[in-house]
C-alpha positions in Angstrom: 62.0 -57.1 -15.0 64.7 -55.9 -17.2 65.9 -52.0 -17.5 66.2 -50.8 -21.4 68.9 -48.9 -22.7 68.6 -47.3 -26.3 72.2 -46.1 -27.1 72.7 -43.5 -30.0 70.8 -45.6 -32.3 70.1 -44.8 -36.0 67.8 -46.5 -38.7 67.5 -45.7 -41.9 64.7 -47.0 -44.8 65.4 -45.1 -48.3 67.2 -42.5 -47.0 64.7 -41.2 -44.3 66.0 -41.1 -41.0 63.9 -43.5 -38.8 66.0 -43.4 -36.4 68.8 -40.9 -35.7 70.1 -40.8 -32.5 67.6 -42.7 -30.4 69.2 -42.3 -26.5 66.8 -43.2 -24.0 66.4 -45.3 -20.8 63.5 -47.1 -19.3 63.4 -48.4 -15.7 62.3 -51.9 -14.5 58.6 -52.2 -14.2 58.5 -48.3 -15.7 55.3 -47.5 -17.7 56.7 -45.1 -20.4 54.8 -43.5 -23.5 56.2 -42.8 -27.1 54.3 -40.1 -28.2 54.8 -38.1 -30.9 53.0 -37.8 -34.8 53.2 -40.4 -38.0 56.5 -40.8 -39.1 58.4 -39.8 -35.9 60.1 -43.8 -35.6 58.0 -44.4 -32.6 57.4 -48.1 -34.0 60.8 -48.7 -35.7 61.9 -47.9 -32.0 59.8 -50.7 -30.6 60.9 -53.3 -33.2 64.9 -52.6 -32.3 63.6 -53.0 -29.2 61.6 -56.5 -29.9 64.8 -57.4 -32.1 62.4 -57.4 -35.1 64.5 -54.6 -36.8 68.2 -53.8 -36.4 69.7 -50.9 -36.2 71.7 -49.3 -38.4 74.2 -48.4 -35.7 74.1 -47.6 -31.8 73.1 -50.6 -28.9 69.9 -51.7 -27.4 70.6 -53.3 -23.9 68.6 -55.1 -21.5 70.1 -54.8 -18.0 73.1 -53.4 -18.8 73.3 -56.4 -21.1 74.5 -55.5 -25.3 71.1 -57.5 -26.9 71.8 -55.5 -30.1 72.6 -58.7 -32.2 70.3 -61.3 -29.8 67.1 -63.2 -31.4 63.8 -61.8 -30.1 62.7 -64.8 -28.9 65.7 -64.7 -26.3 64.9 -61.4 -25.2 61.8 -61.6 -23.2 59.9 -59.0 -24.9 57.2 -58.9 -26.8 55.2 -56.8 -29.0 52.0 -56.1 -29.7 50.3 -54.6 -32.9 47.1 -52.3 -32.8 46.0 -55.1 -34.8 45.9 -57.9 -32.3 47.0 -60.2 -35.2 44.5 -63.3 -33.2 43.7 -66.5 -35.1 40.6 -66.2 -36.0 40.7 -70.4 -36.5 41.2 -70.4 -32.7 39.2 -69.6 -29.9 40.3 -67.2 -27.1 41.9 -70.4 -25.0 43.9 -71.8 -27.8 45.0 -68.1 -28.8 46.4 -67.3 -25.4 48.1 -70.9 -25.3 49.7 -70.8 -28.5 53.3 -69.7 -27.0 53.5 -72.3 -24.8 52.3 -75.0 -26.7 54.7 -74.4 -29.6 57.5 -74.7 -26.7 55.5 -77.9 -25.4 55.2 -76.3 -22.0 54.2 -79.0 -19.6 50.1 -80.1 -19.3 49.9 -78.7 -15.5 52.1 -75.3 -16.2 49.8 -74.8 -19.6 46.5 -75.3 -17.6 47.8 -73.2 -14.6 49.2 -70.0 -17.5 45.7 -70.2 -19.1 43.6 -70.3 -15.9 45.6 -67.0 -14.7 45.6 -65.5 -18.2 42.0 -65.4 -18.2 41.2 -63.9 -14.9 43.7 -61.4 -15.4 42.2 -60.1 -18.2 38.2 -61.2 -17.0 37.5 -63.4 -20.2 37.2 -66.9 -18.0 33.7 -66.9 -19.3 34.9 -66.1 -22.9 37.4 -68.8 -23.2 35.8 -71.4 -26.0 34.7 -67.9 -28.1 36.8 -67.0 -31.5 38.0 -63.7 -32.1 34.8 -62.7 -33.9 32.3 -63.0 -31.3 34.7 -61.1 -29.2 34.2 -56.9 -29.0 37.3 -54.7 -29.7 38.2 -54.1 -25.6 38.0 -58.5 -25.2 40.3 -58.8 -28.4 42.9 -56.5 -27.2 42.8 -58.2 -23.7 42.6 -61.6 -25.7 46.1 -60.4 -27.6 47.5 -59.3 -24.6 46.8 -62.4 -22.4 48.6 -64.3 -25.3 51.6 -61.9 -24.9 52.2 -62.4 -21.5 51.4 -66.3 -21.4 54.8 -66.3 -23.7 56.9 -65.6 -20.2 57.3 -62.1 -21.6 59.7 -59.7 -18.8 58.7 -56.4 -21.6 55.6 -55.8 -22.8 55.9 -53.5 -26.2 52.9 -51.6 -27.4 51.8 -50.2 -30.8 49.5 -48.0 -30.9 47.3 -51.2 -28.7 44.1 -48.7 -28.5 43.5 -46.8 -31.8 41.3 -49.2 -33.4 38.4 -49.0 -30.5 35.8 -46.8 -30.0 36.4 -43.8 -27.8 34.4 -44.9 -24.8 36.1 -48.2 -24.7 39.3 -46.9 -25.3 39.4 -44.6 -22.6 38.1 -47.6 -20.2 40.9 -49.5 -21.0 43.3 -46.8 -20.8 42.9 -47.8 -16.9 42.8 -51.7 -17.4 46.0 -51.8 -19.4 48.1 -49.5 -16.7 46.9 -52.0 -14.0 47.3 -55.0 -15.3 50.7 -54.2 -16.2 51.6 -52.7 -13.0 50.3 -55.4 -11.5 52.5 -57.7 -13.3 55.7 -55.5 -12.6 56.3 -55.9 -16.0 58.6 -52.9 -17.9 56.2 -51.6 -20.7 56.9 -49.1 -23.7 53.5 -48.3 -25.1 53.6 -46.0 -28.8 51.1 -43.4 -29.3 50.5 -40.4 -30.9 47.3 -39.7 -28.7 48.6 -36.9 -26.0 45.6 -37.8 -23.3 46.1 -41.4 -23.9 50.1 -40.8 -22.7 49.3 -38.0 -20.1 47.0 -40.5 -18.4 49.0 -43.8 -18.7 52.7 -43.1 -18.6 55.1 -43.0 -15.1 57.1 -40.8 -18.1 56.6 -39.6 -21.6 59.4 -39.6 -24.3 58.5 -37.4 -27.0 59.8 -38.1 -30.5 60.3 -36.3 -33.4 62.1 -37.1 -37.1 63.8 -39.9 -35.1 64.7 -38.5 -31.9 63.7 -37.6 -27.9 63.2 -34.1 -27.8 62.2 -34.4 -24.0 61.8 -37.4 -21.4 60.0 -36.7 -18.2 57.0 -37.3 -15.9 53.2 -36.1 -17.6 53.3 -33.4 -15.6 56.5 -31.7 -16.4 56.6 -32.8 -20.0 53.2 -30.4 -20.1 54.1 -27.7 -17.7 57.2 -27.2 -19.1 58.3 -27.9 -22.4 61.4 -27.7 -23.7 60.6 -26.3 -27.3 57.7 -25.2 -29.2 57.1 -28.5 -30.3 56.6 -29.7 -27.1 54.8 -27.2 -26.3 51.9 -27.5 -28.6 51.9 -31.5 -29.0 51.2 -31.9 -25.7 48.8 -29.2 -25.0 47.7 -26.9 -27.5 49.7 -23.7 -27.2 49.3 -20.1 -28.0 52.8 -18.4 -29.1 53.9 -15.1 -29.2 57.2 -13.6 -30.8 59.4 -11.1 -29.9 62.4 -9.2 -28.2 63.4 -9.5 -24.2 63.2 -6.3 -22.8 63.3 -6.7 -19.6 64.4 -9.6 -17.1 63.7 -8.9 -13.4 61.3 -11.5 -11.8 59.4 -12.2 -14.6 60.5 -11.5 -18.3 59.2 -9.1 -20.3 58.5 -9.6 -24.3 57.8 -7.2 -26.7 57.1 -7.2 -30.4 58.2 -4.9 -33.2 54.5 -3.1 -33.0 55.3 -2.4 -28.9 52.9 -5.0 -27.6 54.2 -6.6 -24.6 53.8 -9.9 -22.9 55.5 -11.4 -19.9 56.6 -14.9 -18.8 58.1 -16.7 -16.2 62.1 -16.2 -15.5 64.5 -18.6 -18.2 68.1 -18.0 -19.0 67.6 -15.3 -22.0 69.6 -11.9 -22.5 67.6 -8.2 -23.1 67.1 -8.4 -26.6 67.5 -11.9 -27.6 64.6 -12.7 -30.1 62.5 -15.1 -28.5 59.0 -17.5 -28.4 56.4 -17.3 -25.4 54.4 -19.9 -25.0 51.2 -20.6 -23.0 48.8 -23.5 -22.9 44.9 -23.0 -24.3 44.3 -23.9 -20.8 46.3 -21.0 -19.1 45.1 -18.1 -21.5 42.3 -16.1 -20.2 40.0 -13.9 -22.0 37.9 -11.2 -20.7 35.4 -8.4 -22.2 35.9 -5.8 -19.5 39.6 -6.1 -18.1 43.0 -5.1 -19.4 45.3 -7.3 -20.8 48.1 -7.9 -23.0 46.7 -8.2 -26.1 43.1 -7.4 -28.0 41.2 -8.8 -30.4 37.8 -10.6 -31.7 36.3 -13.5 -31.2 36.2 -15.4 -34.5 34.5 -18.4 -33.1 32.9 -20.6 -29.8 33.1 -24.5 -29.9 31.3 -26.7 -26.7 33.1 -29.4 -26.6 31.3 -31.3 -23.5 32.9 -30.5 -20.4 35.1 -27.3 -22.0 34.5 -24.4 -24.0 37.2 -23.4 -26.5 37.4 -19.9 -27.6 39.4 -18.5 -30.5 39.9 -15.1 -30.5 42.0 -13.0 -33.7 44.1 -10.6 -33.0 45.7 -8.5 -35.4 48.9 -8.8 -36.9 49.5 -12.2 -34.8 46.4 -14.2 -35.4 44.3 -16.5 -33.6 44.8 -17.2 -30.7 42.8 -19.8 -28.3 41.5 -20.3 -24.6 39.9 -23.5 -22.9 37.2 -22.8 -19.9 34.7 -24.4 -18.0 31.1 -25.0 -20.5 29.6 -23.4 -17.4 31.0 -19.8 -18.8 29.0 -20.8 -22.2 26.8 -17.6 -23.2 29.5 -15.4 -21.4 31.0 -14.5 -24.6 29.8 -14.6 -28.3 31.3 -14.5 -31.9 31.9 -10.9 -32.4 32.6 -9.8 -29.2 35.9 -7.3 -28.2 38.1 -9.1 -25.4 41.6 -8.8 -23.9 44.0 -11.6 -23.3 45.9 -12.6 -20.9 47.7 -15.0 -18.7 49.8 -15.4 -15.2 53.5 -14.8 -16.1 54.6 -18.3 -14.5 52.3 -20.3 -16.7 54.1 -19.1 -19.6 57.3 -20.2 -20.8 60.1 -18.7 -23.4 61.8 -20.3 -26.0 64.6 -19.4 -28.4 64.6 -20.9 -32.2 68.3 -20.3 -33.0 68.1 -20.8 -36.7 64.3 -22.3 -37.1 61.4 -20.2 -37.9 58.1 -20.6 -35.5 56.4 -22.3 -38.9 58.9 -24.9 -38.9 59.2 -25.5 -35.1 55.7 -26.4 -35.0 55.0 -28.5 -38.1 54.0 -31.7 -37.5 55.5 -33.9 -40.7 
């Protein structure tokens, strides 16, 4: 299976920048995520990619290989829609054998490809059924049996689990990782859905206005981010501004009205204006212990498994913890708590010329 290069590469539609600057790698038989919001050229980077759309400038190589200017049939990738795009004339057989019976594959290689195709995806008892007798989950696995039955070496993703239900999507979360590990087949898959890439991907890329603001594993991408952006898209975060103060062990962060924070050691200079952020996850509230800021809590949501709290504080606003439901009734709307968090689960940021605002906004 190929490695994929993506070499300063820049689309633009109307004037908006689709692309600018696209530089990322992905290894054979890598599972990697695009995540990042509407708009941020996750798909017009899978279509250079397919060789549906080309760039304005910059390469796209396969192996090392320049496959900038090559058709996308001669490229061994293929790409998949969140709409499936089935016939609906056809039934699940004929759909998956579409590919190679346009390319008049021979009789024994066609019923070989169909007979695996099927088992791969468990629809062997589903093969004489058209699209509409088919659920979501068996039309997505009918689409992607149809992909793969072309011969494809990359398997491109758009978005291939927004239309189902939440149950089913998060089932097949699990089936789509497999099967294309399985198949030790390379695999870009787009999403804006930050569990959907934090389960999934060997690495996340995520995109913003056109670019890769950071590329890493799940776990780094989320326990340390390299912006605010980052920070927030992938894990809510809670944000603090102010001056360095003090840098010895852990860094100290105070604002203009003397509150003061701490975080875990960066590169930053006593008083350099700068951003702390924690995770929802990492901040901890408490009615009877001291902490690093006070306020109110404004309001208590169960959410299943979690309980998210948001407390206001004044002068900064809300700010937000995640805890086990099993605290629910240890706290209620109303009721004076302190905030805090463990100095290495926070990290600092500087904004240069940006405001926090437009760090965080999600176009």
């Amino acid at each position: 299976m190929p490695d994929i290069r993506l070499e300063d590469v820049h689309k633009r539609y109307d004037g908006i920048k689709a692309a600018d600057g696209l530089d990322f790698s992905v290894r054979d038989g890598e599972y990697v995520c695009l995540l990042g919001p509407t708009g941020a050229g996750k798909t017009t980077a899978l279509r250079i990619m397919a060789g549906l759309t080309e760039p304005d400038s910059g390469k796209v190589l396969f192996d090392g290989k320049d496959v900038t200017s090559v058709e996308p049939e001669d490229r061994k990738a293929v790409l998949l829609s969140q709409t499936y795009s089935l016939f609906p004339q056809m039934t699940v057989a004929e759909n998956i054998l579409f590919g190679p019976n346009i390319r008049n594959w021979p009789e024994e290689a066609r019923v070989k490809t169909l007979a695996n195709m099927l088992d791969l995806v468990r629809l062997t008892r589903r093969s004489d059924a058209y699209p509409r007798e088919l659920s979501g989950g068996m039309q997505q696995r009918t689409a992607l049996a149809r992909a793969l039955a072309s011969g494809a070496k990359v398997l491109l993703l758009d978005e291939p689990l927004r239309a189902l239900d939440a149950r089913l999507r998060i089932s097949l979360r699990h089936d789509l990782r497999s099967l294309a590990k399985s198949l030790r087949i390379t695999t870009i898959h787009v999403t804006h859905d930050q569990d959907e890439a934090l389960v999934m991907a060997d690495r996340i890329a995520v995109v913003r206005n056109g670019r890769v603001l950071q590329m890493d594993t799940p776990k780094e991408v989320f326990d340390r981010p390299v912006s605010p952006f980052v920070a927030n898209f992938v894990g809510q975060s809670n944000f603090f501004q102010g001056s360095v103060s003090r840098v010895d062990g852990s860094i100290e962060v105070r604002d203009e009205q003397g509150r003061k924070v701490f975080a875990r050691e960066t590169a930053v200079s006593p008083g350099e204006k700068v951003v702390v952020g924690v995770k929802v996850g990492n901040t901890e509230i408490a009615k009877e212990r001291e902490g690093y800021l006070q306020g109110i809590v404004e309001r208590i949501l169960f959410e299943g498994r979690n309980l998210f709290i948001d407390v206001m504080v004044s002068g900064l606003g809300r700010f937000s913890s995640r805890m086990p439901a099993v605290k629910k009734g240890e706290f209620a709307v109303g009721d004076k708590v302190s905030i805090r968090w463990t100095p290495d689960k926070a990290t600092v940021f500087t904004l240069k010329d940006k405001s926090l605002d437009d760090e965080l906004r999600v176009e």
